[in-house]
DOPADREN-264825 format. One line per 2 residues: number of its first residue (from 1); for each residue x, y negated, z negated of N, C-alpha, C. Coordinates in steps of 0.02 Angstrom, whole numbers. Example, Ala and Ser with C-alpha at 12.3 -4.5 7.8 and 13.67 -1.06 7.14 Angstrom:
# DOPADREN-264825
1	660:284:-390:615:225:-390:660:165:-390  642:112:-354:684:53:-357:645:-2:-394
END
This chain:
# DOPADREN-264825
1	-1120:768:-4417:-1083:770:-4481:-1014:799:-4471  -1016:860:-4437:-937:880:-4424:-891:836:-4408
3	-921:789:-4342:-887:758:-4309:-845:694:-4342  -896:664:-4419:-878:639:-4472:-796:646:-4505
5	-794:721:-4506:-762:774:-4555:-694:771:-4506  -693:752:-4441:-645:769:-4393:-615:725:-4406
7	-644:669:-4398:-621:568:-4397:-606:596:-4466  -618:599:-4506:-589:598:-4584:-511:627:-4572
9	-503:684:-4547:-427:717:-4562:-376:667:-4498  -412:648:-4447:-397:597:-4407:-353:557:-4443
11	-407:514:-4483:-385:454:-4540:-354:449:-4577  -334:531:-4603:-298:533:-4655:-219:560:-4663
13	-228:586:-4580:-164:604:-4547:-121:539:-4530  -166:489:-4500:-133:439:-4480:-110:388:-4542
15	-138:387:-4588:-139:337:-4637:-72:382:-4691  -54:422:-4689:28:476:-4710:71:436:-4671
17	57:408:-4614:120:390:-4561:156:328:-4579  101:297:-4633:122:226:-4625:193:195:-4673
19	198:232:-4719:270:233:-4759:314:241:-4727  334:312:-4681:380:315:-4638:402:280:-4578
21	352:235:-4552:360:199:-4494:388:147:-4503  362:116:-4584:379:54:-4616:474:45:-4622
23	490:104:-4635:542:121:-4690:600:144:-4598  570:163:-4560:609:158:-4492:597:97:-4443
25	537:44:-4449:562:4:-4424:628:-43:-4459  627:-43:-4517:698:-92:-4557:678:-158:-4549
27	612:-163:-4546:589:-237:-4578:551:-236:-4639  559:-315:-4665:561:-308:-4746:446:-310:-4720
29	464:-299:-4811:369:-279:-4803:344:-321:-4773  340:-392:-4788:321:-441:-4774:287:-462:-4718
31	343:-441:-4675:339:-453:-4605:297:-405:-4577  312:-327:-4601:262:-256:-4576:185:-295:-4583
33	184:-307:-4655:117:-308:-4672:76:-370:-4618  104:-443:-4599:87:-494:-4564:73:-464:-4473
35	114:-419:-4438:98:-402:-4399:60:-333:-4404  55:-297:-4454:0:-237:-4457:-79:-278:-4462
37	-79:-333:-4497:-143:-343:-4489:-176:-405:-4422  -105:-431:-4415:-139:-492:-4359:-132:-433:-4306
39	-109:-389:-4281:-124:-367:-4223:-189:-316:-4212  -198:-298:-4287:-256:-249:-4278:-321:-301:-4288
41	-316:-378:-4310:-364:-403:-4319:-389:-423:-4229  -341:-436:-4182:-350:-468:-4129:-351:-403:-4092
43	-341:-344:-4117:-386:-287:-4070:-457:-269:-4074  -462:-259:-4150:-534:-258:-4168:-585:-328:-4151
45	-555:-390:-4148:-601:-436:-4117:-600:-440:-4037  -582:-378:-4016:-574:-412:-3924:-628:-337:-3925
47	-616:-284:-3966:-674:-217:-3970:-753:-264:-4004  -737:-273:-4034:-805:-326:-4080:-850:-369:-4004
49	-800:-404:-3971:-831:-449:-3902:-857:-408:-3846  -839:-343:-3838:-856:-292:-3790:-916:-279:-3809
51	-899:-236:-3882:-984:-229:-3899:-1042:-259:-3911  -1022:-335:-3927:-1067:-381:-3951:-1096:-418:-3884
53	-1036:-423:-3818:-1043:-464:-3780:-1030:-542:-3790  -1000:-554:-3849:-973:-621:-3889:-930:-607:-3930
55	-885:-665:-3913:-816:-660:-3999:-861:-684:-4047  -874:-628:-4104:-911:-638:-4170:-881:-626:-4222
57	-839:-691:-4265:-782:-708:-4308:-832:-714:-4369  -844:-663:-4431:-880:-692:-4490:-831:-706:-4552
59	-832:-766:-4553:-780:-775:-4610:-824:-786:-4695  -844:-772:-4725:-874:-779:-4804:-833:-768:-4851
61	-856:-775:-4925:-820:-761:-4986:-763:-701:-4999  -818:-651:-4993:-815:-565:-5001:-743:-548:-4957
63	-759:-578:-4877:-701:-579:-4859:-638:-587:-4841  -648:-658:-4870:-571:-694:-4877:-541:-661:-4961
65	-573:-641:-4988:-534:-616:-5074:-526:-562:-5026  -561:-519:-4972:-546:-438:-4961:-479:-440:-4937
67	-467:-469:-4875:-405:-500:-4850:-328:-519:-4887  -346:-566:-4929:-294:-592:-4981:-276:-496:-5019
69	-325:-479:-5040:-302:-442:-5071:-291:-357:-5042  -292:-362:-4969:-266:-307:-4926:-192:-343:-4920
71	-187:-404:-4925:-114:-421:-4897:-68:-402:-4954  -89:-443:-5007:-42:-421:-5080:-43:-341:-5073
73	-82:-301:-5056:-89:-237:-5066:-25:-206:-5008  -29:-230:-4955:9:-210:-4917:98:-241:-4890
75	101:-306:-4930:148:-327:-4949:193:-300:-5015  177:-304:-5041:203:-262:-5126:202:-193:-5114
77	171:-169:-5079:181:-74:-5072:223:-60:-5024  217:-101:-4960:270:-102:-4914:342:-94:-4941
79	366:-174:-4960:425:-152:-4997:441:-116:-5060  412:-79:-5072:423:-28:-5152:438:6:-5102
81	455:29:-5036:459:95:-5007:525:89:-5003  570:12:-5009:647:10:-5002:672:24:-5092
83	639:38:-5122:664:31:-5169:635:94:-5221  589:139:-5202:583:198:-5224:576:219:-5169
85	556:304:-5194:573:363:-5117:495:369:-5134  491:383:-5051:400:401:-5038:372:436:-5070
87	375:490:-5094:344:509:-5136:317:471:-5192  343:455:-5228:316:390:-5309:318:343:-5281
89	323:326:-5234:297:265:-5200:210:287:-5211  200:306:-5149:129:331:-5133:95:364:-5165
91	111:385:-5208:71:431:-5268:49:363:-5321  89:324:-5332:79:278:-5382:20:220:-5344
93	49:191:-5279:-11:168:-5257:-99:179:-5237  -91:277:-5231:-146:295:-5243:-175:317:-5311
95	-141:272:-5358:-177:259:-5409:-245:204:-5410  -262:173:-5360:-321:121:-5361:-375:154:-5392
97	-395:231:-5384:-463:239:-5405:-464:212:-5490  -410:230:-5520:-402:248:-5575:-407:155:-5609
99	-381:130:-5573:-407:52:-5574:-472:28:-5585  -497:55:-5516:-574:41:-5499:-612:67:-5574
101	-588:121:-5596:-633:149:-5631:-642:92:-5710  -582:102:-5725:-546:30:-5779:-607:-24:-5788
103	-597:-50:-5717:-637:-129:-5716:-712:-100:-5721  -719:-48:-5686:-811:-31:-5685:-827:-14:-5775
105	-793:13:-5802:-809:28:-5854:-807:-25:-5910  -753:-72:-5888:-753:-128:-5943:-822:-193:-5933
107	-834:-180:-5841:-907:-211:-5847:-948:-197:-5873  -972:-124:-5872:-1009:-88:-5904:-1004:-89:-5989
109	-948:-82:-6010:-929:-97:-6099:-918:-40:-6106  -907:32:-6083:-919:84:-6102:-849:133:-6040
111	-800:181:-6091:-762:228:-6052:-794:304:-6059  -817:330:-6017:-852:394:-6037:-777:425:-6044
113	-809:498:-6056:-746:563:-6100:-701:593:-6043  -735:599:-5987:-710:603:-5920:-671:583:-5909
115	-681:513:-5902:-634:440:-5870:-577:462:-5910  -565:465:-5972:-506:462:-6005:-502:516:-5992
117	-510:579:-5986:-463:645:-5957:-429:635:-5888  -464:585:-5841:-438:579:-5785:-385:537:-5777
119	-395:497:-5836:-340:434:-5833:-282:436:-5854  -284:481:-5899:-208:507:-5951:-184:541:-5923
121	-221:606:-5876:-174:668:-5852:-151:624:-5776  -182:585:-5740:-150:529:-5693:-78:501:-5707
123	-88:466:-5785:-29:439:-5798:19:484:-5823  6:522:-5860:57:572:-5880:91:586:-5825
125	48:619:-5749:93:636:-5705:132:593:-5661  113:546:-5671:138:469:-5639:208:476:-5678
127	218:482:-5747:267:465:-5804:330:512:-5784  302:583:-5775:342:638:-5756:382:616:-5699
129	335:600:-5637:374:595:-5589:407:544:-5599  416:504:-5639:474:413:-5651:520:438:-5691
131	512:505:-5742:560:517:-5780:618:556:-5731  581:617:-5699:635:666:-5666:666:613:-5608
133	632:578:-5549:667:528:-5539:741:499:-5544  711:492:-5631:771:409:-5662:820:457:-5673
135	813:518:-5688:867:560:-5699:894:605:-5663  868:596:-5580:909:643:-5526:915:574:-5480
137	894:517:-5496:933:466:-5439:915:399:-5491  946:366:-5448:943:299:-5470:861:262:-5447
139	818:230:-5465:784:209:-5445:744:140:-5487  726:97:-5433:726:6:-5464:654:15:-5487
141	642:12:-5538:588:-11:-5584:549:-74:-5555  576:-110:-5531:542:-158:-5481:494:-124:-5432
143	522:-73:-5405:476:-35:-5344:412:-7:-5393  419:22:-5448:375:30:-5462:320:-27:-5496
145	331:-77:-5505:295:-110:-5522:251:-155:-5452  295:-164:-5399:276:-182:-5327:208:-113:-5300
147	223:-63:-5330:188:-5:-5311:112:10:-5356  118:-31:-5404:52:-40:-5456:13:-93:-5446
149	61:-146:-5420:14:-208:-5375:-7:-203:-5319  10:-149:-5279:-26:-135:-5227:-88:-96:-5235
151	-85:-46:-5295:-139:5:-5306:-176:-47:-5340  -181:-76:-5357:-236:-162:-5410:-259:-171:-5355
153	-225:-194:-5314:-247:-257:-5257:-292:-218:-5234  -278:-161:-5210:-323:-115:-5139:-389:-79:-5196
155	-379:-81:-5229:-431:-60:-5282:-499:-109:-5284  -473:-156:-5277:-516:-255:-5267:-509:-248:-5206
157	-495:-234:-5147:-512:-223:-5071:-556:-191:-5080  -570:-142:-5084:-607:-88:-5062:-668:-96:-5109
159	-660:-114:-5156:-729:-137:-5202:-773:-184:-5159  -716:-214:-5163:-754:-282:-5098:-790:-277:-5040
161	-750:-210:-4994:-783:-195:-4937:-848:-130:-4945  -851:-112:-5010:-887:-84:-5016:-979:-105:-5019
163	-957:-167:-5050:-1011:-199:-5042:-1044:-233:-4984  -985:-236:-4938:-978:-290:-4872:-1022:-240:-4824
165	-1000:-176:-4823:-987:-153:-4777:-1085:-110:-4762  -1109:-144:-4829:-1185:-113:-4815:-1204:-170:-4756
167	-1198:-232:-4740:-1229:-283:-4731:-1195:-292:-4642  -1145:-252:-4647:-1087:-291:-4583:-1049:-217:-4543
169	-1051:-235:-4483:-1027:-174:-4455:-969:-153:-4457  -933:-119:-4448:-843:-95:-4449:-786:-153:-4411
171	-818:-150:-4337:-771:-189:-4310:-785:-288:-4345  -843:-303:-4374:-833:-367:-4395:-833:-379:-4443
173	-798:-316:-4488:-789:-337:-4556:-691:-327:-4556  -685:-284:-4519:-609:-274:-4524:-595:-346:-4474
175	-605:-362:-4407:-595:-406:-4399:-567:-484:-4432  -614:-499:-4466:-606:-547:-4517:-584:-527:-4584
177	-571:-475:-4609:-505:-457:-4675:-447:-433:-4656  -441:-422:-4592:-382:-415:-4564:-342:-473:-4537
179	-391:-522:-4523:-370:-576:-4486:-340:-629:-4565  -386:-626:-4611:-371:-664:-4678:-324:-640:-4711
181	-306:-581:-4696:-234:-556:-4733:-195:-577:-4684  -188:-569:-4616:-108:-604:-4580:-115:-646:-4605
183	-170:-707:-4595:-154:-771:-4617:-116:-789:-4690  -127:-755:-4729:-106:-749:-4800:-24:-744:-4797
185	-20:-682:-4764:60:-664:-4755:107:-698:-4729  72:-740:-4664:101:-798:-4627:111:-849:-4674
187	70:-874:-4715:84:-940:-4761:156:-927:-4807  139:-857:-4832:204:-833:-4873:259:-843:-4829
189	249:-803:-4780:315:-799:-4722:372:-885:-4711  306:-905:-4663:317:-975:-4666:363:-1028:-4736
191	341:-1039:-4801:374:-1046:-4857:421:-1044:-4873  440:-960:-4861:501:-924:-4876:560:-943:-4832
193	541:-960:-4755:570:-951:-4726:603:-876:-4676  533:-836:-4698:583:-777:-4670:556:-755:-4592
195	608:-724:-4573:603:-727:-4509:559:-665:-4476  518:-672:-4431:472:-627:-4416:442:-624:-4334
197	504:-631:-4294:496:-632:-4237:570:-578:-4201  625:-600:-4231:683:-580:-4194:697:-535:-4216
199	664:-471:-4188:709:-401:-4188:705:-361:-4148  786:-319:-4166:768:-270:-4103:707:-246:-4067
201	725:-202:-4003:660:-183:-3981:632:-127:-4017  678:-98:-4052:667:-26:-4092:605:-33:-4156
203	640:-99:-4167:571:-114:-4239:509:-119:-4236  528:-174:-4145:443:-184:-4125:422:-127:-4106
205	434:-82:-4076:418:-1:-4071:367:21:-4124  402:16:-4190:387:52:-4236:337:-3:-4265
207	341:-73:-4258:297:-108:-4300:226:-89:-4270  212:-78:-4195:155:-76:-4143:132:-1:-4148
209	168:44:-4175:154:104:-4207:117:106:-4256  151:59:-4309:115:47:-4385:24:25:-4371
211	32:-43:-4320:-53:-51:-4314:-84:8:-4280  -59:45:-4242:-73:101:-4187:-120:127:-4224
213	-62:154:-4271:-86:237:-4300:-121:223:-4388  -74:204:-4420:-108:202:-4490:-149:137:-4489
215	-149:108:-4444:-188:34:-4498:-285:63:-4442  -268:59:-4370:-309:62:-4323:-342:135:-4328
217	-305:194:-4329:-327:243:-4339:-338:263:-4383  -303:226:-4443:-320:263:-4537:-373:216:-4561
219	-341:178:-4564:-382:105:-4614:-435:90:-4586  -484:94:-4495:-517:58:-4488:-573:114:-4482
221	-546:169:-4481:-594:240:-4477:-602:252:-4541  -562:218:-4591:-596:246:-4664:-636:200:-4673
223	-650:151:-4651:-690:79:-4661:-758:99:-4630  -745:144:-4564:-808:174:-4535:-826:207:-4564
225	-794:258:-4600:-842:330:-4631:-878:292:-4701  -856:230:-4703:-890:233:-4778:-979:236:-4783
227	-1002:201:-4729:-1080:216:-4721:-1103:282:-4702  -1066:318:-4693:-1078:408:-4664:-1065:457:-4697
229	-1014:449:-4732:-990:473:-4796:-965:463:-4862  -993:392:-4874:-987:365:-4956:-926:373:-4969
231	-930:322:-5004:-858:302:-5047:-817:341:-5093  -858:402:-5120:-825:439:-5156:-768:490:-5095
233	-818:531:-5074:-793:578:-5011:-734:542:-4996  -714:478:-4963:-665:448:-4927:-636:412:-4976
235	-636:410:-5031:-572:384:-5095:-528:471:-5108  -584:524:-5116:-544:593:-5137:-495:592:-5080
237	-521:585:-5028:-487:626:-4958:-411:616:-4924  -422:537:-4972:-352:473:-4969:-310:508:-5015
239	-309:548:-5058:-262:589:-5067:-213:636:-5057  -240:631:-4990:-214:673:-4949:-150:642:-4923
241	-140:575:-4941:-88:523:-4905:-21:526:-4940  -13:542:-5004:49:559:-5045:72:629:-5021
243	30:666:-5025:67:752:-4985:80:721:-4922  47:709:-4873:53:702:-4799:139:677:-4790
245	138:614:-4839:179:564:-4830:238:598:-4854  258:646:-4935:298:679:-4960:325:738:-4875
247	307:761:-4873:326:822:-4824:332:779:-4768  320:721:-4730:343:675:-4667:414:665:-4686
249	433:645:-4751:461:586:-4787:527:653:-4809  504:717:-4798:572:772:-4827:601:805:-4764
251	532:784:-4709:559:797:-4627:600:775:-4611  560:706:-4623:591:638:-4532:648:609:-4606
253	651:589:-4648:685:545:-4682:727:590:-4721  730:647:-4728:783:688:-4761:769:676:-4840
255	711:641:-4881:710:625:-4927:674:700:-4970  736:716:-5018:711:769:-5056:667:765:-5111
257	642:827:-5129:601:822:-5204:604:892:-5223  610:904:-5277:605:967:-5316:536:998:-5355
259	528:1026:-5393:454:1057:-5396:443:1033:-5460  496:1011:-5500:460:960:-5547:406:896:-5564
261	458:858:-5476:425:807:-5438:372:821:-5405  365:876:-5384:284:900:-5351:253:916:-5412
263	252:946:-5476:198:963:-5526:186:882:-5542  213:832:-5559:225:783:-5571:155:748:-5531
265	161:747:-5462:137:724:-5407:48:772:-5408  72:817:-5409:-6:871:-5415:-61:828:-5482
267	-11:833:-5531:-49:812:-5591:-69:726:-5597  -54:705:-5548:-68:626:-5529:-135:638:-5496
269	-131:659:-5449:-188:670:-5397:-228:693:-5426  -246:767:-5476:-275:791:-5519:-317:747:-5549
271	-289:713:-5599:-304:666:-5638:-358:597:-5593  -323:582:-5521:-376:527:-5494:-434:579:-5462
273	-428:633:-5450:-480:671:-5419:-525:677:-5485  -536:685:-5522:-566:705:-5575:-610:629:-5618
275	-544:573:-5608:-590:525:-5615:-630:506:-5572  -631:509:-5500:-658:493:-5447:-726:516:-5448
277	-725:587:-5443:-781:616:-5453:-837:601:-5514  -795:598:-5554:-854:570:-5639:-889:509:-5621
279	-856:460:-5599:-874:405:-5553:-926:415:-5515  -935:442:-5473:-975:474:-5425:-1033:482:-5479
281	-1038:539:-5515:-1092:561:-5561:-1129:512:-5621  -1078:461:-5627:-1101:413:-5667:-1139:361:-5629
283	-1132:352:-5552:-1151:316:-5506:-1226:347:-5485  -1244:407:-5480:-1306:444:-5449:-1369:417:-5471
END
């Protein structure tokens, strides 16, 4: 169990990194997001063939929507990072629980008293931090809306793999939603026309960082703990990714915040910790 608890701060250290790496390689999301997942998909399937002793590719329903909607998730949050500062970037995208909770409850027909304490003091602090923001810098309202479609999308990921992930092991479930999101990103890419091969060596540095550390070491170890330590434990713990990322992001990027913007940011997290947990209790 400790050893659980280790991989958790592991995961959650690495998965802070991934804003800043994005935002220093100087490629648009698009492109981050198409090589964060085709390269971690063709690592995890060459780890998948070791262990299995065969390339074992499962492609089904569950996981082509998981895919599509890790890519939108990681395309649309990617670039909100050029267009708000990390902090309300990442605070707003770890709004998914608060999503999750939304759709569970409207299946259900019913918002317990909870849910709405967790959901209002979420948004309120969400609101704070967009107000002090708009009024100590300039900042594109676009990013934030790129930053709410990512917290939707990954909200419907993770629902998805939640279910997946009783039936299917780590390396062949990320395999194949990792592999269905490049593909996704590539079709976009392709379309657009945008370019996703020619850059410096500095970017590819940082793009081979991005699968390294947050996607390989964050994303595929939170995908592991979920059978060891349930989905609640490892949705709270992902909170940890807006502080991590705020204090990387006032280091390495010189990007300031004042203590308005941190009560702001506290009372976000607050608010999804609190729904998270009711969740949990309504689930037992």
């Amino acid at each position: 169990m400790l050893i659980d608890y280790i991989i958790l701060m592991v995961a959650i250290f690495s998965v802070s990194w991934a804003s800043i790496l994005v935002l220093l390689s100087n490629a648009p999301g698009i492109v981050c997001a198409f090589w964060r997942m085709t390269l971690s998909s063709i690592i995890t399937l060459f780890l998948t063939s070791i262990k299995n002793k065969e390339i074992k590719v499962v492609l089904n329903i569950p996981i082509i929507f998981s895919g599509i909607s890790l890519a939108i998730h990681f395309s649309f949050w990617m670039e909100s990072l050029y267009k708000i500062p990390v902090a309300l970037s990442t605070t707003i995208v770890n709004l998914h629980p608060i999503f999750s909770t939304i759709i569970g409850s409207l299946i259900r027909e019913k918002i317990k008293r909870i849910h709405l304490i967790g959901i209002i003091t979420a948004i309120i602090g969400a609101a704070i931090m967009v107000k002090v923001w708009e009024i100590s810098t300039e900042i594109e309202y676009l990013g934030i809306i790129y930053a709410l479609i990512g917290a939707l999308s990954f909200s419907t990921y993770l629902s998805i793999n939640k279910i997946s992930r009783k039936n299917m092991d780590t390396l062949t479930l990320t395999t194949g939603v990792y592999g269905i999101g490049g593909l996704t990103t590539l079709i976009y890419i392709m379309i657009n026309k945008i370019n996703f091969i020619i850059y410096p060596q500095s970017t590819w540095i940082y793009i081979i960082l991005i699968t390294m550390i947050p996607m390989l070491m964050g994303h595929t170890l939170l995908n592991y703990l979920l059978r060891n330590l349930g989905l609640v434990i490892v949705a709270v713990s992902t909170l940890g990714e807006p502080i991590g990322s705020t204090i990387l992001a006032y280091t390495i990027l010189k990007q300031k915040i004042d203590l308005t913007q941190i009560f702001g940011m506290m009372t976000t997290l607050a608010g999804i910790f609190i729904t998270t947990l009711s969740e949990r209790k309504i689930n037992q």
